[in-house]
C-alpha positions in Angstrom: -1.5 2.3 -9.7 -0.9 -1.1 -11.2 1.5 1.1 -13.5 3.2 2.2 -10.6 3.5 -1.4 -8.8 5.0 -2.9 -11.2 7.5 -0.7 -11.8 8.1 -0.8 -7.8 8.5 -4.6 -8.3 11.0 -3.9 -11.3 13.2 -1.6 -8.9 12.9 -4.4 -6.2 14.0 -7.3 -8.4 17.3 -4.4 -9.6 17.6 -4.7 -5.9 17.7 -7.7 -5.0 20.0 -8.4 -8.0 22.6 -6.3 -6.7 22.1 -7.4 -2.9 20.2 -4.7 -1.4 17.1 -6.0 -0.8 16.4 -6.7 2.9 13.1 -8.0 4.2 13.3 -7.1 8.1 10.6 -4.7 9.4 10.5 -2.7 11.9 7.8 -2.0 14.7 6.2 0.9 12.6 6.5 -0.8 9.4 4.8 -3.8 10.8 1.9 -1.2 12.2 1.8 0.7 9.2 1.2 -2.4 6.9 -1.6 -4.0 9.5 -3.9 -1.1 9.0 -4.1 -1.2 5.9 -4.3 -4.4 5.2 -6.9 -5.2 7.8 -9.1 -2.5 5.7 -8.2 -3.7 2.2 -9.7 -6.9 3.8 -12.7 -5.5 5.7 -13.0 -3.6 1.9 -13.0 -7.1 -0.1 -15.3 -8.5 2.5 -17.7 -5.9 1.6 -17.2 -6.1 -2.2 -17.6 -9.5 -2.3 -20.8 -8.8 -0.5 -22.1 -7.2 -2.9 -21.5 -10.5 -6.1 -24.4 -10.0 -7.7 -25.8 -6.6 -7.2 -25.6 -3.7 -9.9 -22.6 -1.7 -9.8 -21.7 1.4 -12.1 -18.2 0.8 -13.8 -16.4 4.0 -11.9 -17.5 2.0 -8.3 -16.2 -1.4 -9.7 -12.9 0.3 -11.0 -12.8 2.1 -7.1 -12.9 -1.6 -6.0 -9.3 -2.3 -6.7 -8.1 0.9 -5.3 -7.3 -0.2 -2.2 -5.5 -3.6 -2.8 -3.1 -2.0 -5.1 -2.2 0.6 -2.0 -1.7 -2.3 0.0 0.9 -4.0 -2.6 2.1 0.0 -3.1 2.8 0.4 0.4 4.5 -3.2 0.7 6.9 -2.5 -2.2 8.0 0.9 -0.7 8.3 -0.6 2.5 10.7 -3.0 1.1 12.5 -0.3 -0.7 12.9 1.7 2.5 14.0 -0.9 4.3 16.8 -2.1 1.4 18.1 1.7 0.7 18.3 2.3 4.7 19.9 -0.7 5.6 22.9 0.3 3.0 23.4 3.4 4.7 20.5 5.2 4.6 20.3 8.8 3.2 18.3 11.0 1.0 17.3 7.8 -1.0 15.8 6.4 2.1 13.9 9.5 2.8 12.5 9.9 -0.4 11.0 6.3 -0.2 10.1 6.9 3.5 8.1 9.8 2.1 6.7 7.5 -0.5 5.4 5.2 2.2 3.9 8.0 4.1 2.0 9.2 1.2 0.6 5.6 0.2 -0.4 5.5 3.6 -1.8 8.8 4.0 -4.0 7.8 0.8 -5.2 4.6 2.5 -5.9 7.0 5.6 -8.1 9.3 3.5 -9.9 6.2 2.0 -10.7 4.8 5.6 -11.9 8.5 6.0 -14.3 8.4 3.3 -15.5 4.8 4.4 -16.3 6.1 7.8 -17.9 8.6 7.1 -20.3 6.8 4.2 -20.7 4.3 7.2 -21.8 6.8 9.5 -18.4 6.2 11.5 -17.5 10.5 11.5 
């Protein structure tokens, strides 16, 4: 993932540098991006919780899962937004889809977090 976001940020600078890039969100983008940040936050409260404690490396790698969807699902956000402000398109819906499956990710994580919590 940080792979990926920083080749997101690479395609957003290309952007920019040409004059697409265009920051205004929308209603659902602005929805979209609260949810998950409100639980990469609730997630960092709880890893910083637990400073001090014992962790296996695979759970301390899984910490930084979900801040990097959050800065995935910005980037694409921004991309979508640039790409369907010049027109729109097939470009747009491929980075519309992109934005639906980083959030669908994050959904699935919030899934396994309620569930561990006894949430489902």
């Amino acid at each position: 993932m940080i792979v990926l976001a920083c080749g997101l940020l690479i395609v957003l600078r290309v952007y920019k540098r040409i004059g697409l890039r265009r920051q205004a969100f929308g209603l659902l983008d602005w929805v979209l991006l609260a949810v998950v940040f409100a639980y990469t936050a609730r997630h960092i409260y709880e890893v910083l919780g637990l400073i001090g404690s014992t962790a296996s490396a695979y759970r301390v790698v899984g910490w930084s899962s979900d801040p990097l969807l959050s800065i995935l699902l910005l980037e694409a956000v921004l991309l979508r937004r640039s790409v369907a402000a010049s027109g729109g398109g097939l470009v747009a819906h491929c980075w519309g889809a992109f934005c639906a499956a980083i959030f669908l990710t994050s959904l699935g994580d919030m899934g396994i977090w309620a569930a561990a919590q006894g949430y489902l």
